[in-house]
Every structure is written in C-alpha cells, then in structure tokens.
Biopython code that builds the backbone (N, CA, C, O; Angstrom):
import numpy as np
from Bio.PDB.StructureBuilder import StructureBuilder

atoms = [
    (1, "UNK", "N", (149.513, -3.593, 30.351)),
    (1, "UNK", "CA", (148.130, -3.184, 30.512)),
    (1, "UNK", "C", (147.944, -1.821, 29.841)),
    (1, "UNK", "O", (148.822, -1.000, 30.105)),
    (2, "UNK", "N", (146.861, -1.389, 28.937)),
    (2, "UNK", "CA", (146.524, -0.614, 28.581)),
    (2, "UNK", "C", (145.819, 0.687, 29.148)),
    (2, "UNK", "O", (144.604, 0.665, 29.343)),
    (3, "UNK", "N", (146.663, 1.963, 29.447)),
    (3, "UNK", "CA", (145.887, 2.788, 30.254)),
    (3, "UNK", "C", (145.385, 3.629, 29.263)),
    (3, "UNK", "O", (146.053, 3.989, 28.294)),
    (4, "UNK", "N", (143.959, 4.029, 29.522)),
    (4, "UNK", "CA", (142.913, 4.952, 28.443)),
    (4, "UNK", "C", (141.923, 5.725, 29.209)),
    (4, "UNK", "O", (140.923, 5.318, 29.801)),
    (5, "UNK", "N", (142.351, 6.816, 29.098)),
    (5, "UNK", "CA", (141.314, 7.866, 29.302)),
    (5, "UNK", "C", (140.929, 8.687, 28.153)),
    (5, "UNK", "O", (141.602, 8.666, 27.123)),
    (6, "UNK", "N", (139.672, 9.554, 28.304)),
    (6, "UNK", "CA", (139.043, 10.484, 27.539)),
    (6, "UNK", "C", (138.855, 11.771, 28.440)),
    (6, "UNK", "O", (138.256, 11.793, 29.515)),
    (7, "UNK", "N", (139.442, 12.785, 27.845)),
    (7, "UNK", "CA", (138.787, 13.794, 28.458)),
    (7, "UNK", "C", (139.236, 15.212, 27.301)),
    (7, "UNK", "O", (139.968, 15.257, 26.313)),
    (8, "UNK", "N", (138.481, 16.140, 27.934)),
    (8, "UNK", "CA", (138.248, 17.494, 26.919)),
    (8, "UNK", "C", (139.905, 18.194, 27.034)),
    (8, "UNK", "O", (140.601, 18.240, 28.048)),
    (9, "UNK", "N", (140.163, 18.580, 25.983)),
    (9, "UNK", "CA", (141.266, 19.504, 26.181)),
    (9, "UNK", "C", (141.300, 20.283, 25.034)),
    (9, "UNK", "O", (140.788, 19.893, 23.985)),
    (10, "UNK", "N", (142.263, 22.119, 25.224)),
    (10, "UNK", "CA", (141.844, 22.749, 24.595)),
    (10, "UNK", "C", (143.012, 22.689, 23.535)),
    (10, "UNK", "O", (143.977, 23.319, 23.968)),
    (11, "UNK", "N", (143.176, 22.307, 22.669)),
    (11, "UNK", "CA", (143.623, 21.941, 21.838)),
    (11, "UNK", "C", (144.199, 23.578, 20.746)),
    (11, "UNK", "O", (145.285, 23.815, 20.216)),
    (12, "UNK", "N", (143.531, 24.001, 20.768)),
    (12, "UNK", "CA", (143.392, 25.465, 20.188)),
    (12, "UNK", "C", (143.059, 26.564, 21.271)),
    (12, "UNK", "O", (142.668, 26.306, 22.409)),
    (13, "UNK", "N", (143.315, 28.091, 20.646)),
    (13, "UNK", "CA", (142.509, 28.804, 21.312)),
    (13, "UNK", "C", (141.392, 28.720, 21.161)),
    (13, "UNK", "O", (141.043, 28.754, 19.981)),
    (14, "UNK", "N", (140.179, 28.557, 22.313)),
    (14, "UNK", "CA", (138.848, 28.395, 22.410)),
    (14, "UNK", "C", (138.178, 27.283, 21.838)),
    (14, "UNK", "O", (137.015, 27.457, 21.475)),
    (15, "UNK", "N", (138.757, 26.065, 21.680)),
    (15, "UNK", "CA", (138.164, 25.093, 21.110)),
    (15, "UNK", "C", (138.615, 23.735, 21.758)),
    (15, "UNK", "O", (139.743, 23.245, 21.712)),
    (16, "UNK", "N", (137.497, 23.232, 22.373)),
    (16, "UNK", "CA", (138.122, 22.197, 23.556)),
    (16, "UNK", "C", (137.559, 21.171, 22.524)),
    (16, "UNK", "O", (136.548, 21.259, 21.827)),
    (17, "UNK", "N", (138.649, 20.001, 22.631)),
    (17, "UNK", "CA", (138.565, 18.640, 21.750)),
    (17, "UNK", "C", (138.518, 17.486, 22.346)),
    (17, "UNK", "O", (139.478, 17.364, 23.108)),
    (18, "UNK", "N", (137.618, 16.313, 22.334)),
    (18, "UNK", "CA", (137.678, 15.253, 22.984)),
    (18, "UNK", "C", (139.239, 14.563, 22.593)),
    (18, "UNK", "O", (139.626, 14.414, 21.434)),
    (19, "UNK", "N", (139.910, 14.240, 23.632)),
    (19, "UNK", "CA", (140.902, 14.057, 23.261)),
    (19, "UNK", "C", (141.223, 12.174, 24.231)),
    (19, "UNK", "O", (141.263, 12.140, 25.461)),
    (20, "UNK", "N", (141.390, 10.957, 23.430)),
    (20, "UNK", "CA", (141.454, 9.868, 24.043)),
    (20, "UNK", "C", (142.947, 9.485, 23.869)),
    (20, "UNK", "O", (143.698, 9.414, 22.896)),
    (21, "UNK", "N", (143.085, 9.254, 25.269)),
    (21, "UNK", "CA", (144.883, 8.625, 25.919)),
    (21, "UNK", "C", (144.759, 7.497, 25.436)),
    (21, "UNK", "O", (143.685, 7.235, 24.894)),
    (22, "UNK", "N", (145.856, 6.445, 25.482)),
    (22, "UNK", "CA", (145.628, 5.114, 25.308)),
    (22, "UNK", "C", (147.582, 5.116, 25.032)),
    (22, "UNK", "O", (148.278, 5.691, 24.195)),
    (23, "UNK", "N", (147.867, 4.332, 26.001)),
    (23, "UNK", "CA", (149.594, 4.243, 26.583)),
    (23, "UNK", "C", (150.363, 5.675, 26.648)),
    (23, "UNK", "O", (151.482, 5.797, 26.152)),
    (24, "UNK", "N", (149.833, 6.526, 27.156)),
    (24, "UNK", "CA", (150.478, 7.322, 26.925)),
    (24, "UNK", "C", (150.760, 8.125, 25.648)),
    (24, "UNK", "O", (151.733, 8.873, 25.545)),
    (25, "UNK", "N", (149.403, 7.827, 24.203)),
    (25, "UNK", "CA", (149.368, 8.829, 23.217)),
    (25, "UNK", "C", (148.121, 9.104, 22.822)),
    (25, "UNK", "O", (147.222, 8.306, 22.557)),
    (26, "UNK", "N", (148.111, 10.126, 22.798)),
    (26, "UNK", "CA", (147.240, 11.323, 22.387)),
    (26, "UNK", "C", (146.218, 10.758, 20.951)),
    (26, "UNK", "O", (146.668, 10.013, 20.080)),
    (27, "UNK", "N", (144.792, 11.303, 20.967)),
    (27, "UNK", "CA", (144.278, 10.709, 19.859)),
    (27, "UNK", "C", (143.329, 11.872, 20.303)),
    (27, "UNK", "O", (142.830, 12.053, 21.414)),
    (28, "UNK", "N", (143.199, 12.633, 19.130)),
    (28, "UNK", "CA", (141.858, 13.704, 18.914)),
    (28, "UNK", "C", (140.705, 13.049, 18.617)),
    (28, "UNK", "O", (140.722, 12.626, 17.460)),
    (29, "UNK", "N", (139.558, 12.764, 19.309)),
    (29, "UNK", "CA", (138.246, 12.063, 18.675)),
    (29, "UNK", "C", (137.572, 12.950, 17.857)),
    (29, "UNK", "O", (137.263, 14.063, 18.282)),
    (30, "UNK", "N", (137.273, 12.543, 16.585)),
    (30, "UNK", "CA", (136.670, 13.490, 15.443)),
    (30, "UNK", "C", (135.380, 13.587, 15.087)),
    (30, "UNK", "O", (134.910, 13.344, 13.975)),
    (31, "UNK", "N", (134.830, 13.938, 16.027)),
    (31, "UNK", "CA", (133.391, 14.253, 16.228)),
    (31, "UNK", "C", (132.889, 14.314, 14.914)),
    (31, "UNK", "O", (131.940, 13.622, 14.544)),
    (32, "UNK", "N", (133.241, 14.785, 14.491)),
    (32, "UNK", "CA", (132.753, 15.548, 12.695)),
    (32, "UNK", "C", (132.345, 14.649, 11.911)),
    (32, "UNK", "O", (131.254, 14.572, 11.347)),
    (33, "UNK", "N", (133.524, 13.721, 11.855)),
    (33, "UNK", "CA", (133.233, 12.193, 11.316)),
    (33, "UNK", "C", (132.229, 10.967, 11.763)),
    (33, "UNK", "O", (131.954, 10.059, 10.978)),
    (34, "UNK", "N", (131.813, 11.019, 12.832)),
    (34, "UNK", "CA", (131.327, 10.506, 13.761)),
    (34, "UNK", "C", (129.468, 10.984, 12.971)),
    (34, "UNK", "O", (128.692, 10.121, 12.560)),
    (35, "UNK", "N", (129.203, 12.348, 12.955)),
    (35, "UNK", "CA", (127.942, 13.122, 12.510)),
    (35, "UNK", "C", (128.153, 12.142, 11.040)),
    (35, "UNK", "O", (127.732, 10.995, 10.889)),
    (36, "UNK", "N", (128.961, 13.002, 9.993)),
    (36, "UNK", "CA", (129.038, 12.556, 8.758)),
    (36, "UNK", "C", (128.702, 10.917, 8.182)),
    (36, "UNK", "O", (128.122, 10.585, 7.148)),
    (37, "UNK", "N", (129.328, 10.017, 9.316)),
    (37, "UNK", "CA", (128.743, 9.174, 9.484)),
    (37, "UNK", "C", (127.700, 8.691, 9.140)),
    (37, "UNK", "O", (127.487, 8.099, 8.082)),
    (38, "UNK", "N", (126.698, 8.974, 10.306)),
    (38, "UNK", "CA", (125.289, 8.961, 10.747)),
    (38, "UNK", "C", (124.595, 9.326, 9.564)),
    (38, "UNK", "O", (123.697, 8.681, 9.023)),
    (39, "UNK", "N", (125.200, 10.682, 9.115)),
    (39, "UNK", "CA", (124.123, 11.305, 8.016)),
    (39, "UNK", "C", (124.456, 10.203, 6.434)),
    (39, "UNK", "O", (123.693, 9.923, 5.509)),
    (40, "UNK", "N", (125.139, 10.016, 6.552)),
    (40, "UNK", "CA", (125.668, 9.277, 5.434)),
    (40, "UNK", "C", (124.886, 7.880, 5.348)),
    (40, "UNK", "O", (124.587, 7.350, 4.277)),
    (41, "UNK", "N", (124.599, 7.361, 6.586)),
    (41, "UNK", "CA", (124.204, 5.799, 6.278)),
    (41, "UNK", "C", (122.316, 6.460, 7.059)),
    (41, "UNK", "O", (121.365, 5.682, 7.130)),
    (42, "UNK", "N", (122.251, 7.511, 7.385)),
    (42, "UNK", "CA", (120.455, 7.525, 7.153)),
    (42, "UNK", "C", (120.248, 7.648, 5.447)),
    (42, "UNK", "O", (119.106, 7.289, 5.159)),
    (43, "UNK", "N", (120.619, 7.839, 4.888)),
    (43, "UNK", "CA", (120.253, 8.457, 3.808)),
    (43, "UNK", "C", (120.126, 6.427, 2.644)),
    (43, "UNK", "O", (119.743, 6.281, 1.483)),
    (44, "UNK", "N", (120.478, 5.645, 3.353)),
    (44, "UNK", "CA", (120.553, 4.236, 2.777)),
    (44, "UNK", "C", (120.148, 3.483, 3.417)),
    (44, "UNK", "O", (120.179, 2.302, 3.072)),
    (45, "UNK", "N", (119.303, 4.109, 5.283)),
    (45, "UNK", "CA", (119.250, 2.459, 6.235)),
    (45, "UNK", "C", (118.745, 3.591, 7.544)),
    (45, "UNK", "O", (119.368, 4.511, 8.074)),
    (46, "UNK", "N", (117.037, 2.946, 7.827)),
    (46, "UNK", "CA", (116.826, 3.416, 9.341)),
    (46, "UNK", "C", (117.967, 3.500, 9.927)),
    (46, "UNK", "O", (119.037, 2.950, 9.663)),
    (47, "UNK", "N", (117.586, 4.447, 10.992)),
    (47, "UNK", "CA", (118.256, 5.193, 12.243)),
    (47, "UNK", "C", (117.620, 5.250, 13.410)),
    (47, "UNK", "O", (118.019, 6.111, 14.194)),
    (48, "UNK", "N", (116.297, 4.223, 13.904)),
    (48, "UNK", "CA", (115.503, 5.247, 15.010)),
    (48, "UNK", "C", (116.569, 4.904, 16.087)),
    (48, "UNK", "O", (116.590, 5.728, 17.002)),
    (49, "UNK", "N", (117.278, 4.093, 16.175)),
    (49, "UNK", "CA", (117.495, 3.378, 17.725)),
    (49, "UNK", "C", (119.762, 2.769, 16.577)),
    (49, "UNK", "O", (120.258, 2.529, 15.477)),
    (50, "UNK", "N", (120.166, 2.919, 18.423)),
    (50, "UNK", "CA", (121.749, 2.297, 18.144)),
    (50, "UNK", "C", (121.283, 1.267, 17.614)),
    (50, "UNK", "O", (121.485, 1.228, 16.400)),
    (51, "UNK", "N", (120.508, 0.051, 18.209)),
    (51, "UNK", "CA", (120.444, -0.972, 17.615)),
    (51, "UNK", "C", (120.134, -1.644, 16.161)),
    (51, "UNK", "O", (120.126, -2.863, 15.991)),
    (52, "UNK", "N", (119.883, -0.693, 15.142)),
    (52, "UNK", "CA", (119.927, -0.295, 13.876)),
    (52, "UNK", "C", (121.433, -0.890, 13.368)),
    (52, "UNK", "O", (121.716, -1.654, 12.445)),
    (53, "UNK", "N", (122.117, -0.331, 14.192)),
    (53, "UNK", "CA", (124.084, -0.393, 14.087)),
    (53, "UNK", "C", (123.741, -1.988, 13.413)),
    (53, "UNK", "O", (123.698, -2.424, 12.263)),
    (54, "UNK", "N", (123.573, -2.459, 14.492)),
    (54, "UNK", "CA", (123.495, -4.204, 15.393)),
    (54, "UNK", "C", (123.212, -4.675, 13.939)),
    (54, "UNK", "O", (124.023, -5.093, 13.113)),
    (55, "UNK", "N", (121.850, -4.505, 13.820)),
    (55, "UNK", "CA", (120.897, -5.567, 12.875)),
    (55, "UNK", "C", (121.658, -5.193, 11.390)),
    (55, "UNK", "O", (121.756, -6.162, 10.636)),
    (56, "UNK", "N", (122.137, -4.065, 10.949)),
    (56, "UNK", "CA", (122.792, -4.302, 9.437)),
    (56, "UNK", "C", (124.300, -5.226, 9.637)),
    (56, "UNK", "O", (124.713, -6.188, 8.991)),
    (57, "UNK", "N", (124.771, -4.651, 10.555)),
    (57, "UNK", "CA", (126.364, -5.922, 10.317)),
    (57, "UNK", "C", (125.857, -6.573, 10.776)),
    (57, "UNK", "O", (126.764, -6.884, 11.548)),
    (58, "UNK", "N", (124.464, -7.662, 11.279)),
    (58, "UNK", "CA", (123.362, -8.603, 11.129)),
    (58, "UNK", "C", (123.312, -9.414, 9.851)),
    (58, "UNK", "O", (123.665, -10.552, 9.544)),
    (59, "UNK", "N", (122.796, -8.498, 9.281)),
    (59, "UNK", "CA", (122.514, -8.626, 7.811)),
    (59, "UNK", "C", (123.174, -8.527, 6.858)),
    (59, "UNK", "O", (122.923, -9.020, 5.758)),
    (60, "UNK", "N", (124.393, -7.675, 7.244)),
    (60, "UNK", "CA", (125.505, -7.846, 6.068)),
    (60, "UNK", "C", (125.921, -9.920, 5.964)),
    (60, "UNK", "O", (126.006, -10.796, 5.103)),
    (61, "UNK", "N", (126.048, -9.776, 7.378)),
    (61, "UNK", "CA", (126.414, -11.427, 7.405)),
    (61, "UNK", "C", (125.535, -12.269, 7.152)),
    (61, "UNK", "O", (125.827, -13.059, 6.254)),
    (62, "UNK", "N", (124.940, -12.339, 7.441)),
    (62, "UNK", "CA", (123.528, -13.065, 6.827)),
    (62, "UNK", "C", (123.400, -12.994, 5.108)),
    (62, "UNK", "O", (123.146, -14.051, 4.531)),
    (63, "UNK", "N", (123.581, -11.712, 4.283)),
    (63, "UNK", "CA", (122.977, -11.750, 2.907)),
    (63, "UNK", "C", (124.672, -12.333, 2.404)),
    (63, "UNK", "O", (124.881, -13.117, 1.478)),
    (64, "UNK", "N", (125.501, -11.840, 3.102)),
    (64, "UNK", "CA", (126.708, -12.621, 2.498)),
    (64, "UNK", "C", (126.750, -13.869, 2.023)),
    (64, "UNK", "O", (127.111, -14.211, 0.897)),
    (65, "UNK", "N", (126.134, -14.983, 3.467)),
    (65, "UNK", "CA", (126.428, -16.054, 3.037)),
    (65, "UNK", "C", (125.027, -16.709, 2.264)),
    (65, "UNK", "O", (125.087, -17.895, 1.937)),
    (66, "UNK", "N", (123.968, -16.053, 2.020)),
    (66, "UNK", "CA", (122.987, -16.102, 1.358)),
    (66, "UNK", "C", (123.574, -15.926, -0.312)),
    (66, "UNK", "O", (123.609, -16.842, -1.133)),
    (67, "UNK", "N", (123.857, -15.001, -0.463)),
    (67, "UNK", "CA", (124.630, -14.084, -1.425)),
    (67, "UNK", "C", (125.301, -15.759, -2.181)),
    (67, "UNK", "O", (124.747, -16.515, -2.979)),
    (68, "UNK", "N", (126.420, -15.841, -1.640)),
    (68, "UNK", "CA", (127.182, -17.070, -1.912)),
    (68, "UNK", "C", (126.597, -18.069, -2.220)),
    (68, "UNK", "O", (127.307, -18.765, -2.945)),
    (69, "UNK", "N", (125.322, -18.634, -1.965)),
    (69, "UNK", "CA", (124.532, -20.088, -2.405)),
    (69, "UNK", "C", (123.829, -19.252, -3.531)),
    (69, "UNK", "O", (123.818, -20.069, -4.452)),
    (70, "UNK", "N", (123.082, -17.818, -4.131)),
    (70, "UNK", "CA", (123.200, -17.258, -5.125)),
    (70, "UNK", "C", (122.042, -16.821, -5.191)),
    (70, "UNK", "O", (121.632, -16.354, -6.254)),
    (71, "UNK", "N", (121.214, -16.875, -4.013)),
    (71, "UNK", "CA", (119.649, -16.786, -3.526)),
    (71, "UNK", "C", (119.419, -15.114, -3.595)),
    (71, "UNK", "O", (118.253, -14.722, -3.553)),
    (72, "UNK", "N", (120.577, -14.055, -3.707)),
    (72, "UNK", "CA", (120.119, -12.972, -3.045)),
    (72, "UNK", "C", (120.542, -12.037, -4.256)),
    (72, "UNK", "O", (121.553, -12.352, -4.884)),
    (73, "UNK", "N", (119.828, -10.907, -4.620)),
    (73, "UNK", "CA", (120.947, -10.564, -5.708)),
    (73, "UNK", "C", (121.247, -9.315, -5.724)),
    (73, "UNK", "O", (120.553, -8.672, -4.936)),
    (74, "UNK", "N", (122.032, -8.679, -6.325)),
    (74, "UNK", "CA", (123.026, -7.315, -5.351)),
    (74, "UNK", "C", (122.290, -6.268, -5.186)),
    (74, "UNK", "O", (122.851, -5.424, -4.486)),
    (75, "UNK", "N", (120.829, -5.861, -5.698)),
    (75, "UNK", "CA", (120.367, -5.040, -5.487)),
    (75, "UNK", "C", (119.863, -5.286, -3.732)),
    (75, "UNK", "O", (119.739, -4.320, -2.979)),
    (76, "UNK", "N", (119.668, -6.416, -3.377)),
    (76, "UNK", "CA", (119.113, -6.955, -2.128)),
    (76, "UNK", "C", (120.151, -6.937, -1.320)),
    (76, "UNK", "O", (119.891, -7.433, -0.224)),
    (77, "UNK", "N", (121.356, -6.511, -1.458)),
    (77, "UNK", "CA", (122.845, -6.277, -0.558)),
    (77, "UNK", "C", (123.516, -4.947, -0.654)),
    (77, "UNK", "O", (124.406, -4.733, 0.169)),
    (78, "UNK", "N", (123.162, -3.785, -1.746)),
    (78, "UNK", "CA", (123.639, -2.858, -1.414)),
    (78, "UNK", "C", (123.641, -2.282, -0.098)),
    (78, "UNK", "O", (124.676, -2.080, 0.536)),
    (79, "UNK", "N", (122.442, -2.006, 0.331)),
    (79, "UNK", "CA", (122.081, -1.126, 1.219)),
    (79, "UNK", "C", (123.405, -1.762, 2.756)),
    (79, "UNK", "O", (123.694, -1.059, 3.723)),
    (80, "UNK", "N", (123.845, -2.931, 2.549)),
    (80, "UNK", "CA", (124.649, -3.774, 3.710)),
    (80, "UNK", "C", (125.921, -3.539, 3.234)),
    (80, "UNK", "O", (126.694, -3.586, 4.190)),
    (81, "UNK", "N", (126.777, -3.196, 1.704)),
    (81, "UNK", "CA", (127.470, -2.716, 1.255)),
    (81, "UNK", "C", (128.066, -1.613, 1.755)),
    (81, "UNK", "O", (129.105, -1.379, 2.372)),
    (82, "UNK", "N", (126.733, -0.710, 1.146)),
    (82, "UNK", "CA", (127.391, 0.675, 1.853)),
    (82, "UNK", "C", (127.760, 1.368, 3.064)),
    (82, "UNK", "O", (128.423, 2.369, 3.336)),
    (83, "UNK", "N", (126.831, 0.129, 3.965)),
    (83, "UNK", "CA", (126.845, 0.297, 5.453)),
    (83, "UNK", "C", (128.321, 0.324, 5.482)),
    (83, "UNK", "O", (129.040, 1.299, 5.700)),
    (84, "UNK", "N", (128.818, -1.455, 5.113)),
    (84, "UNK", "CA", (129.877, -1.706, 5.672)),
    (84, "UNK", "C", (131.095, -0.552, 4.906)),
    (84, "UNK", "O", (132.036, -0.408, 5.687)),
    (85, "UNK", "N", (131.250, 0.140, 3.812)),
    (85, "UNK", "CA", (131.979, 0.957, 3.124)),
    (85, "UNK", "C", (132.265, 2.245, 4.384)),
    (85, "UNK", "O", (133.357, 2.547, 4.866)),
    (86, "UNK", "N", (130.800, 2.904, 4.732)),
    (86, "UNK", "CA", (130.917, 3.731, 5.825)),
    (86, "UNK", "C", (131.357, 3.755, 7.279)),
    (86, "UNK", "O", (131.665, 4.740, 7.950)),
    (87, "UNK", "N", (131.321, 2.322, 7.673)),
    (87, "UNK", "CA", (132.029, 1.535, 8.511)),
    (87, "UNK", "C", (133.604, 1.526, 8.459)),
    (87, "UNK", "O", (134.319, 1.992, 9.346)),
    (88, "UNK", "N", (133.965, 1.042, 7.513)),
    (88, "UNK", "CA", (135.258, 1.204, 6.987)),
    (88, "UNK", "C", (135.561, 2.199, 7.219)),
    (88, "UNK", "O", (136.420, 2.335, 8.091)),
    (89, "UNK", "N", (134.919, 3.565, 6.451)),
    (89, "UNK", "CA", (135.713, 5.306, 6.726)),
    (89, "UNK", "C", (135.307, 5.726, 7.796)),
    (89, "UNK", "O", (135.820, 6.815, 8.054)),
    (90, "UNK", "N", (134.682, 5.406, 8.481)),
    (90, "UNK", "CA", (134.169, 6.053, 9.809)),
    (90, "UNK", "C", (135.431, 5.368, 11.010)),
    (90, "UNK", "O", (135.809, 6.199, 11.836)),
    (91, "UNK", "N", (135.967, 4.159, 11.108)),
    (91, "UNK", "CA", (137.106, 3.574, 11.665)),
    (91, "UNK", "C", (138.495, 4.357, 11.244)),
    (91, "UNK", "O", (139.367, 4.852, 11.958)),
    (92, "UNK", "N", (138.368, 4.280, 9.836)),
    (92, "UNK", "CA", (139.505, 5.125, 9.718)),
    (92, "UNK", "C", (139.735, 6.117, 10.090)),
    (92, "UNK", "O", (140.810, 6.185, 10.686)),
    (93, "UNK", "N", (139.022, 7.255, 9.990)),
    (93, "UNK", "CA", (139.081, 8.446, 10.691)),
    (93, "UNK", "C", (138.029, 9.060, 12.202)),
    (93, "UNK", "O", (137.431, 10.023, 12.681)),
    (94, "UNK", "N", (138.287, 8.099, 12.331)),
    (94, "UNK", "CA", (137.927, 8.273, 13.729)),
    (94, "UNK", "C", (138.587, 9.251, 14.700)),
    (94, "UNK", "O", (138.131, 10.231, 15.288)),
    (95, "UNK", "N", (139.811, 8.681, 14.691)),
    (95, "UNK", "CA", (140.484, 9.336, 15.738)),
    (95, "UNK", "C", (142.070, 9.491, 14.908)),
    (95, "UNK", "O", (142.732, 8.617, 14.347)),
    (96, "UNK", "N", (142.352, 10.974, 15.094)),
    (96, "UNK", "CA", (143.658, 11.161, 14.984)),
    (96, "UNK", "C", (144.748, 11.547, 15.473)),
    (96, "UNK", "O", (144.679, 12.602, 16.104)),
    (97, "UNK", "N", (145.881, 10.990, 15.393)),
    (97, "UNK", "CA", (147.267, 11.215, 16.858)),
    (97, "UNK", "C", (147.804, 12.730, 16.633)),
    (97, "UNK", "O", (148.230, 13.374, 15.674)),
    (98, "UNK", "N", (147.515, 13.014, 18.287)),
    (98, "UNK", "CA", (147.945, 14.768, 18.490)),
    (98, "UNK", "C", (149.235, 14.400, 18.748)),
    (98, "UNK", "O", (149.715, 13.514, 19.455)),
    (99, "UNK", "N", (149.795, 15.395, 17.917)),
    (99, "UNK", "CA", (151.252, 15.835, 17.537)),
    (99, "UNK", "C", (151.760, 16.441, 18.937)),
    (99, "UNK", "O", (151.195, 17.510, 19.165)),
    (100, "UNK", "N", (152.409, 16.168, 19.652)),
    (100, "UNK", "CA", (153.301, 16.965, 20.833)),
    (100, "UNK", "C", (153.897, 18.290, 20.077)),
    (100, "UNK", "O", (154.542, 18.247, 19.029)),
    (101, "UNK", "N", (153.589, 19.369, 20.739)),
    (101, "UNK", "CA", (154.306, 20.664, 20.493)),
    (101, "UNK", "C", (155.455, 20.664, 21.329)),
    (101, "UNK", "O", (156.224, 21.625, 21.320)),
]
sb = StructureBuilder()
sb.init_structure("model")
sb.init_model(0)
sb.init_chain("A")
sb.init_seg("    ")
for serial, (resi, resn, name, xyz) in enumerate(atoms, 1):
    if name == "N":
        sb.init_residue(resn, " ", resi, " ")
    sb.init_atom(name, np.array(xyz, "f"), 0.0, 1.0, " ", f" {name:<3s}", serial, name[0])
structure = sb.get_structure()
C-alpha cells in the first residue's frame, strides 16, 4: 500500500517547500512549474475555469481521430498539440526527489 502525504517543509534557510512523501521518498512539488505551466498554455487556449484542463485533452482526442479520416487539418490541431507538449513538461517536472543530507 502506498503511503503519501504532503506537507510544508523548510527545505532551506527561510524557504518552506511543498514537499510530497509517497513510500517513504521525498519529492519537492515545483510550484514554479506548475505557474509556468498555466502561463504557457493561456497564451494558446482559454483559462476561465479547471475545466478548460478537461475539454482540450477532450479535444485533443476527438481532432486526433478526426485528424486520421483527414477531415481536420493541422492548423485546426495545433492549439491541442501544444496543450498536450505542455502537458508532457509540466509531468515531467513536476516534482523532484529531495536528496537526504
């Protein structure tokens, strides 16, 4: 069974870091990335509401298999592209494993 908590710790002097357990290792949550994110995919795709998230990997799947019968054409799929690209780097660096001193 998987034990996971989140909680603040000060990681530095004066700088408390969300820091998520998960079996017993350490993972810094990277807030930073998390913003960069956000700002990154307003700038290609509403933002008013989370559910924004929802409806493009919606639509990524949807113009995909649209895409494939040949109905759609790539200017009409970027914007689901780049989502999913930022998706991609936003997973990746999400969270990174704190080193035991």
């Amino acid at each position: 069974m998987n034990r996971r908590e989140m909680e603040l710790e000060r990681l530095e002097e004066n700088v408390e870091q969300a820091v998520l357990t998960i079996d017993d290792t350490k993972y810094a949550v990277n807030i930073e990335e998390v913003e960069a994110f956000i700002s990154h995919c307003k700038s290609f795709m509403s933002l008013n509401s989370n559910s924004d998230f929802e409806l493009m990997t919606q639509e990524i799947s949807d113009s995909l298999v649209e895409f494939s019968k040949g109905d759609v054409t790539m200017d009409q799929i970027r914007p689901q592209l780049l989502f999913l690209r930022e998706v991609g780097f936003l997973l990746k660096s999400l969270l990174t494993r704190v080193e035991e001193n």
